[in-house]
Residue frames as a rotation matrix with the C-alpha (Angstrom) as fourth column:
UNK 1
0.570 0.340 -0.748 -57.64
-0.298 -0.763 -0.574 -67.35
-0.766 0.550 -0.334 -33.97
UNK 2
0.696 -0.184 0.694 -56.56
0.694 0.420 -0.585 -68.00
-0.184 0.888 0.421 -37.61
UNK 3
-0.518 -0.827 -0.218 -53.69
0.658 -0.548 0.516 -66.12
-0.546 0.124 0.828 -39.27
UNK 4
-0.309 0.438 0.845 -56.22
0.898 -0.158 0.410 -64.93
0.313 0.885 -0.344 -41.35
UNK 5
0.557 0.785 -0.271 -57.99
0.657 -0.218 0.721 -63.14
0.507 -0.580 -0.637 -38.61
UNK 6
0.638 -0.279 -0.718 -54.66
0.491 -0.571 0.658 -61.32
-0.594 -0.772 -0.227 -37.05
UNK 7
-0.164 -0.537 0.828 -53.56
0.985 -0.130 0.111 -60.68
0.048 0.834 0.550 -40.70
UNK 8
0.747 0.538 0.390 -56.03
0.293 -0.793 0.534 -57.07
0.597 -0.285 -0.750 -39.96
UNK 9
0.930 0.286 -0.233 -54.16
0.293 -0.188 0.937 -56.96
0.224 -0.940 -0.259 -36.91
UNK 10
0.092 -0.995 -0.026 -50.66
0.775 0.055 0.629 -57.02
-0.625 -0.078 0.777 -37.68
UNK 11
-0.361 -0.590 0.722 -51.04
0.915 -0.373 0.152 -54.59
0.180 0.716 0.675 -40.40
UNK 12
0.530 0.613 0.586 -52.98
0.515 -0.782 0.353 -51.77
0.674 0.115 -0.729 -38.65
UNK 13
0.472 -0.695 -0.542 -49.52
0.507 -0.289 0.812 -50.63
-0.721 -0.658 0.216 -37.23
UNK 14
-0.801 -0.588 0.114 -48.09
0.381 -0.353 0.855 -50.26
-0.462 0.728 0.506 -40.19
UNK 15
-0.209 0.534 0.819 -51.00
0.814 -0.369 0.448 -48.63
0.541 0.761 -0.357 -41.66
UNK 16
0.737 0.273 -0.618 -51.12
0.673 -0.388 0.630 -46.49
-0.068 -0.880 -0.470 -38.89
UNK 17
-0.163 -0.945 -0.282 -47.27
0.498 -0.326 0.804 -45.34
-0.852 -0.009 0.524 -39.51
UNK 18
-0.212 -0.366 0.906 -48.21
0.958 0.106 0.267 -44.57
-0.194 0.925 0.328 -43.17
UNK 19
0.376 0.821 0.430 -51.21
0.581 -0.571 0.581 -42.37
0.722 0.031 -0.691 -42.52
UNK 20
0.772 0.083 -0.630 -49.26
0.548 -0.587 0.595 -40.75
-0.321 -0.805 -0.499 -40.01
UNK 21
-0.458 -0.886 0.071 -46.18
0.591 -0.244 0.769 -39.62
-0.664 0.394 0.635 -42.03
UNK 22
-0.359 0.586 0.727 -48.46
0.697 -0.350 0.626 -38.87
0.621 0.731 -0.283 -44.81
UNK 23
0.527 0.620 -0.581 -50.66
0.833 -0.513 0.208 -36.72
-0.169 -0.594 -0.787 -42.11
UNK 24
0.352 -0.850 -0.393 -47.15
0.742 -0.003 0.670 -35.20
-0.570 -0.527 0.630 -41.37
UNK 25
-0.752 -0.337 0.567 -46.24
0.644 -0.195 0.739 -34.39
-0.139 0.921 0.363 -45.07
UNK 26
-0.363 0.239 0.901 -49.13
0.791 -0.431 0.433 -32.83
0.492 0.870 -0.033 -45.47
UNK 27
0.759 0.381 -0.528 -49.47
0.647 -0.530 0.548 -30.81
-0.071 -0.758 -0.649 -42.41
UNK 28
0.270 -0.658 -0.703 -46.15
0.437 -0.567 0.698 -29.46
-0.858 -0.496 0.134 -43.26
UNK 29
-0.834 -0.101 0.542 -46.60
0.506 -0.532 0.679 -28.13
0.219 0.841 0.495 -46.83
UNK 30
0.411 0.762 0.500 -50.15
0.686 -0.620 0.381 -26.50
0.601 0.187 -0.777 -45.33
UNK 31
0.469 -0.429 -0.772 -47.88
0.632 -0.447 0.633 -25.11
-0.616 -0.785 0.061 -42.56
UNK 32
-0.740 -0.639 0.209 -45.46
0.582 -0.452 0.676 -23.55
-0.338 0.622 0.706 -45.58
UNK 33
-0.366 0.494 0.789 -48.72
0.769 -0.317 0.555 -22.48
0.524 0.810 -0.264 -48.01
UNK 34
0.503 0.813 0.294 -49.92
0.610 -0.575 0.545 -20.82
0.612 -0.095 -0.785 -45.02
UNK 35
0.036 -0.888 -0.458 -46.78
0.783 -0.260 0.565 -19.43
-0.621 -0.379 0.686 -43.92
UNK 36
-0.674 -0.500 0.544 -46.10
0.626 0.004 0.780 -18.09
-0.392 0.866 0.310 -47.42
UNK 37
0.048 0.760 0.648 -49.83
0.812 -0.407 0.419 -16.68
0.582 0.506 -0.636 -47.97
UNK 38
0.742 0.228 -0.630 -49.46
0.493 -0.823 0.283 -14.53
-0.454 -0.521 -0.723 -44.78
UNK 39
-0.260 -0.731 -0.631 -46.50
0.536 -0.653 0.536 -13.08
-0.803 -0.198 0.561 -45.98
UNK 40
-0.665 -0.467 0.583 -48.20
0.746 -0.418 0.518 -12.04
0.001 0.780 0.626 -48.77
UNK 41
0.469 0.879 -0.088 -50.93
0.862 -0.434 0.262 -10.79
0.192 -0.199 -0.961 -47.17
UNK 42
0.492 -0.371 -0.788 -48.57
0.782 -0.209 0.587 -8.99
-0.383 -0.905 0.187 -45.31
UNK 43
-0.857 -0.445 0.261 -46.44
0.476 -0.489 0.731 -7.56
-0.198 0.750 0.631 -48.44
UNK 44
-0.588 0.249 0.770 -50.03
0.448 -0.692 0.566 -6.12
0.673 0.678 0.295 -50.01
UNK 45
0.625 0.764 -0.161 -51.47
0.769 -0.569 0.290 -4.63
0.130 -0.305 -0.944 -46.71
UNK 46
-0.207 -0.928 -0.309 -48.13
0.656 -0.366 0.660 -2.55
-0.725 -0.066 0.685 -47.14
UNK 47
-0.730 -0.162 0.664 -48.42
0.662 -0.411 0.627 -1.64
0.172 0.897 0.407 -50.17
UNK 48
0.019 0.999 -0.034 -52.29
0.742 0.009 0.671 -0.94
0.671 -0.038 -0.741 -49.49
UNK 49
0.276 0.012 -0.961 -51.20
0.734 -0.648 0.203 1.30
-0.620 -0.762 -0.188 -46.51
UNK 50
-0.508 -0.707 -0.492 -48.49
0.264 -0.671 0.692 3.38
-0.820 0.222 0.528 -48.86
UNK 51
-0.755 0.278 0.594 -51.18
0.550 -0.223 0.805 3.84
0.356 0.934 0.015 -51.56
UNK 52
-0.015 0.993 -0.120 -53.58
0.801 0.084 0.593 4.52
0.599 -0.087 -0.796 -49.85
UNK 53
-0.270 -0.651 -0.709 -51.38
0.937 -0.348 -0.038 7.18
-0.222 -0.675 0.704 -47.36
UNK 54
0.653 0.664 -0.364 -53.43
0.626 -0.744 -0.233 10.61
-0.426 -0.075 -0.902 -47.26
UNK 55
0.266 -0.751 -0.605 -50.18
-0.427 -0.654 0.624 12.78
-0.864 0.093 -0.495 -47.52
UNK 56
-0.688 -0.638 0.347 -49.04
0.248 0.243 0.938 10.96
-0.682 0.731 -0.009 -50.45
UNK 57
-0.368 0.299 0.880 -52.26
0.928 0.180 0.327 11.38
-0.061 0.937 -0.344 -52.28
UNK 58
0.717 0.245 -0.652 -53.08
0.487 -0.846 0.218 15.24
-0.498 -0.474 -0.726 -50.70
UNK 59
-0.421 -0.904 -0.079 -49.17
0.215 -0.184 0.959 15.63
-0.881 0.387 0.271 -52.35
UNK 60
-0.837 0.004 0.547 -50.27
0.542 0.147 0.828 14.58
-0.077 0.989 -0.125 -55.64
UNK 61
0.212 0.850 0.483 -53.77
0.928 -0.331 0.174 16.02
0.307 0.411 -0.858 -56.05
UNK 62
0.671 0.186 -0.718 -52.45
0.445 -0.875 0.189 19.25
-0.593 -0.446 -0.670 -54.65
UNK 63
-0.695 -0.719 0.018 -49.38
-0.008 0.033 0.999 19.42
-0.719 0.694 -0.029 -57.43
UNK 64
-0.277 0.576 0.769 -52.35
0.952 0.273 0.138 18.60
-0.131 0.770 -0.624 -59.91
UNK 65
0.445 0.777 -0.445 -54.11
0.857 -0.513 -0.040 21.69
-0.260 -0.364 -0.895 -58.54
UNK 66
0.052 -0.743 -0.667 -51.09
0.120 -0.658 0.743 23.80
-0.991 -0.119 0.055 -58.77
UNK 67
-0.769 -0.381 0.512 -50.51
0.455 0.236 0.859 22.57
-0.449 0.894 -0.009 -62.25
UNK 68
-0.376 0.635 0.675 -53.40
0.926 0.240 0.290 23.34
0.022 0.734 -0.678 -63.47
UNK 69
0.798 0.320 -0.511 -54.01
0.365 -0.931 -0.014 26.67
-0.480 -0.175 -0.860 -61.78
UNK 70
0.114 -0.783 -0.611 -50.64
-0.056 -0.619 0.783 27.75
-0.992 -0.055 -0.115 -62.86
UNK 71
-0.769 -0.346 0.537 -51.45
0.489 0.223 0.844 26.51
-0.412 0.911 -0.002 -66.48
UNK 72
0.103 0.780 0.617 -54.41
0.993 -0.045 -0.110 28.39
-0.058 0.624 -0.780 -66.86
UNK 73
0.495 -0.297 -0.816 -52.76
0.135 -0.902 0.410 31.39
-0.858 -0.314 -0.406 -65.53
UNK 74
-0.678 -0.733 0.054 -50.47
0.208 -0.121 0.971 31.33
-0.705 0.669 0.234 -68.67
UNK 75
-0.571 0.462 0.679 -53.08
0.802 0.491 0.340 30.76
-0.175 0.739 -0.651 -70.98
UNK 76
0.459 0.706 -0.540 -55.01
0.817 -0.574 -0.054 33.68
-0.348 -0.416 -0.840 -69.22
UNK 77
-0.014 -0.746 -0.666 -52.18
0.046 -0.666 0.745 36.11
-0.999 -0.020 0.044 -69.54
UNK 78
-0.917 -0.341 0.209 -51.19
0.201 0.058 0.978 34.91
-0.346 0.938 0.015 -73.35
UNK 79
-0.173 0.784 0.596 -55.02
0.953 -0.019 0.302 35.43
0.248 0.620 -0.744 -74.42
UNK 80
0.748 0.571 -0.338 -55.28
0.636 -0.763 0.117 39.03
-0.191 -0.302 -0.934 -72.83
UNK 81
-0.533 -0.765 -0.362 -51.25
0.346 -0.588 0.731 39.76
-0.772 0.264 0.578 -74.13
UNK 82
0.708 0.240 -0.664 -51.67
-0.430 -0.600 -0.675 42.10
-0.560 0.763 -0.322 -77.05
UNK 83
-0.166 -0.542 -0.824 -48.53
-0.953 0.302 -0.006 39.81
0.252 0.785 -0.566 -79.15
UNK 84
0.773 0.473 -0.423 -50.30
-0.548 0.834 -0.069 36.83
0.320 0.285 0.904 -77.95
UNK 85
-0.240 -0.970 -0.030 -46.96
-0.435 0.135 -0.890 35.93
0.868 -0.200 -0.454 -75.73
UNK 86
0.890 0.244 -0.385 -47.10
0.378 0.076 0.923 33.94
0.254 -0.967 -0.024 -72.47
UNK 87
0.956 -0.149 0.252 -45.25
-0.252 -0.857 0.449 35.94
0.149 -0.493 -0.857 -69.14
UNK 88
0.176 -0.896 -0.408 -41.99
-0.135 0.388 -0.912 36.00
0.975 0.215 -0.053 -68.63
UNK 89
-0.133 -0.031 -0.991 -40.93
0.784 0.608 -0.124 34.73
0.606 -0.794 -0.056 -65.17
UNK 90
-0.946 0.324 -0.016 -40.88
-0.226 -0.693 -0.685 38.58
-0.233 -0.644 0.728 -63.57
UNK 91
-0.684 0.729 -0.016 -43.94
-0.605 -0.556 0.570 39.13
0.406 0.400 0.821 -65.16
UNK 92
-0.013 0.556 -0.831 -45.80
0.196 0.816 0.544 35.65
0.981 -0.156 -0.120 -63.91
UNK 93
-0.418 0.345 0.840 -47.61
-0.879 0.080 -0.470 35.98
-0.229 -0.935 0.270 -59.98
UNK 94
-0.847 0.140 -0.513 -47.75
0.178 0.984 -0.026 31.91
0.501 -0.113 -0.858 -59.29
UNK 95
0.188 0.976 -0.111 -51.55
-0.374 0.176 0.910 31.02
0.908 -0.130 0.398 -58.06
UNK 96
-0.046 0.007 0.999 -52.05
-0.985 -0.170 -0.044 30.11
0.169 -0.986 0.015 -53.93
UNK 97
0.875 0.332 0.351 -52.65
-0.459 0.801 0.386 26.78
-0.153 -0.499 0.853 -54.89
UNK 98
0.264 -0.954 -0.142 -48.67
0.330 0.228 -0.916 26.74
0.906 0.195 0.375 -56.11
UNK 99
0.455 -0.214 0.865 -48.13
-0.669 -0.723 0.173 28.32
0.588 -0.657 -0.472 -52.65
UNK 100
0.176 -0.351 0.920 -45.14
-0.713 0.599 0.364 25.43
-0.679 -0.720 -0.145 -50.82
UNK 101
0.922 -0.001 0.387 -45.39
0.252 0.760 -0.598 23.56
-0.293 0.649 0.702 -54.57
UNK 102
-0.021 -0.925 -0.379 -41.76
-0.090 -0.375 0.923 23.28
-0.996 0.054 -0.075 -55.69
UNK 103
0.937 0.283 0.206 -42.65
0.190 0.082 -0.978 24.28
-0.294 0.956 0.023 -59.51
UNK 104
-0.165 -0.983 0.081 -39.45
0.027 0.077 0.997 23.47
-0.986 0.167 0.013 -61.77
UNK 105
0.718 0.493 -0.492 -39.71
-0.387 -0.304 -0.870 25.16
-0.579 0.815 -0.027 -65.31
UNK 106
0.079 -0.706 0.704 -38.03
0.620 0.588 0.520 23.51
-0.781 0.396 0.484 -68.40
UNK 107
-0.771 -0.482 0.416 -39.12
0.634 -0.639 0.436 26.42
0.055 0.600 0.798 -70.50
UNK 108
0.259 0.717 -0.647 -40.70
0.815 -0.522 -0.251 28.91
-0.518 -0.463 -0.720 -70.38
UNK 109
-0.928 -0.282 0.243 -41.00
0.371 -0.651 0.662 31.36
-0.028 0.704 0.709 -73.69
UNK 110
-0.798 0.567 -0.204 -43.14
-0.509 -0.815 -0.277 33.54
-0.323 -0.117 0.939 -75.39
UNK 111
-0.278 0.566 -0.776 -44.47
-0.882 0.169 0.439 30.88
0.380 0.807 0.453 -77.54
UNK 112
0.462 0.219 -0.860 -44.10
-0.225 0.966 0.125 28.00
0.858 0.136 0.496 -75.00
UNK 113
-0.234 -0.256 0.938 -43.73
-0.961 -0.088 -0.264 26.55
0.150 -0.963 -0.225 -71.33
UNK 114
0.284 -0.046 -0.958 -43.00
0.311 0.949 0.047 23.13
0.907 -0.311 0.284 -69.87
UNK 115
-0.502 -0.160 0.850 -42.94
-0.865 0.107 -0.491 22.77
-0.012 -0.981 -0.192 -65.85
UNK 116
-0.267 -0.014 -0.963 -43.01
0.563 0.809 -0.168 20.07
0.782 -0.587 -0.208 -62.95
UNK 117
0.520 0.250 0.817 -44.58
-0.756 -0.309 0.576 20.21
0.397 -0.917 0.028 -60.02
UNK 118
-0.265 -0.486 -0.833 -42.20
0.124 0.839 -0.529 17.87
0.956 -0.244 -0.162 -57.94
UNK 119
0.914 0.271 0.300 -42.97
-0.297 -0.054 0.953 17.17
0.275 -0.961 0.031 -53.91
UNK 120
0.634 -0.449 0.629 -40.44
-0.661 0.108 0.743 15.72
-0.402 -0.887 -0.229 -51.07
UNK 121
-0.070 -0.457 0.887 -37.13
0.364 0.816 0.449 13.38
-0.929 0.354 0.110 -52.55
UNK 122
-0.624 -0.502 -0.598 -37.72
-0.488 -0.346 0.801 15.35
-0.609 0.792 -0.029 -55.99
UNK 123
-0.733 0.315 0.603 -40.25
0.576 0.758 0.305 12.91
-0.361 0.571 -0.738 -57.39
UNK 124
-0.916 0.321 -0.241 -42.18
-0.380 -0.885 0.269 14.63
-0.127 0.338 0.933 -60.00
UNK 125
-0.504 0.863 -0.039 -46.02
0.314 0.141 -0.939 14.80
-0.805 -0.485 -0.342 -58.67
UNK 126
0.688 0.674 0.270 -47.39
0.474 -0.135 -0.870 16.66
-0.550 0.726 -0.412 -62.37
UNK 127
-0.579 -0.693 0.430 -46.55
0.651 -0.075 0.755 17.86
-0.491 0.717 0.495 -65.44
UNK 128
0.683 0.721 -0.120 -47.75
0.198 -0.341 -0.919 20.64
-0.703 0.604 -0.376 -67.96
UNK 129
-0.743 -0.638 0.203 -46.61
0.529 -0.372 0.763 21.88
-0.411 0.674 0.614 -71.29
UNK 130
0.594 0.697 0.401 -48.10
0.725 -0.248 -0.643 24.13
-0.349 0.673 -0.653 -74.18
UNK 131
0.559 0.818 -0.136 -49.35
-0.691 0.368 -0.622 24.26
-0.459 0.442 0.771 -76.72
C-alpha cells in the first residue's frame, strides 16, 4: 500500500477524537439548555398553579362582591336620605355578601366614603370611593 492510501487511515483517529469532543461539547450545552428550560417550566407551572388557585380568586371576586354590594348600599341610603347624606357607621347594616369580608373604612362622611375590602395577610382584595 502507498502512503497515499493509509494517509485516510491514519487520520480517521484523529478525526474520530474531534467529532467526539465536539459531540461532547455539544451534548453538554443541550444537557444545560435543557436543564435550564425545565426549570423554567417549572418556575411558570408555579406561578400557573398560584394564579390560577380557586381560594385566591373566590377571595378576590368575593371582596369585589362585597364592594360593590356595600357601595350600592350607600348610594341607596344617600338617594332615599332627605339631606342627601350617606349613613353614618351606626346607621349602615353591611350586605351578606360583606358577611367574613374584613371591610376597612378610610372615610366615611356625609358627603363621602372610601373603604377596602382586604382578605388573609392584609392584602387589599378591592377598593371603593365616592363620588
Amino acid at each position: 500500500m502507498s502512503v497515499r492510501a493509509l494517509l485516510p487511515l491514519l487520520l480517521m483517529p484523529a478525526l474520530g477524537a474531534c467529532q467526539d469532543t465536539q459531540a461532547r461539547v455539544q451534548n453538554e450545552a443541550l444537557t444545560r439548555r435543557v436543564a435550564a428550560l425545565e426549570a423554567q417550566v417549572q418556575v411558570l407551572k408555579a406561578a400557573q398553579a398560584r394564579a390560577s388557585t380557586p381560594d385566591g380568586l373566590e377571595a378576590q371576586l368575593s371582596a369585589q362582591n362585597c364592594a360593590n354590594d356595600l357601595t350600592r348600599a350607600l348610594e341607596t341610603y344617600r338617594e332615599n336620605s332627605i339631606d342627601g347624606r350617606y349613613p353614618t357607621p351606626a346607621e349602615l347594616d353591611l350586605p351578606d355578601t360583606c358577611t367574613g369580608q374584613r371591610v376597612n373604612w378610610q372615610a366615611l362622611t356625609a358627603h363621602a366614603y372610601t373603604f377596602s375590602i382586604s382578605g388573609d395577610g392584609g392584602r387589599e382584595l378591592a377598593r371603593q370611593s365616592g363620588p
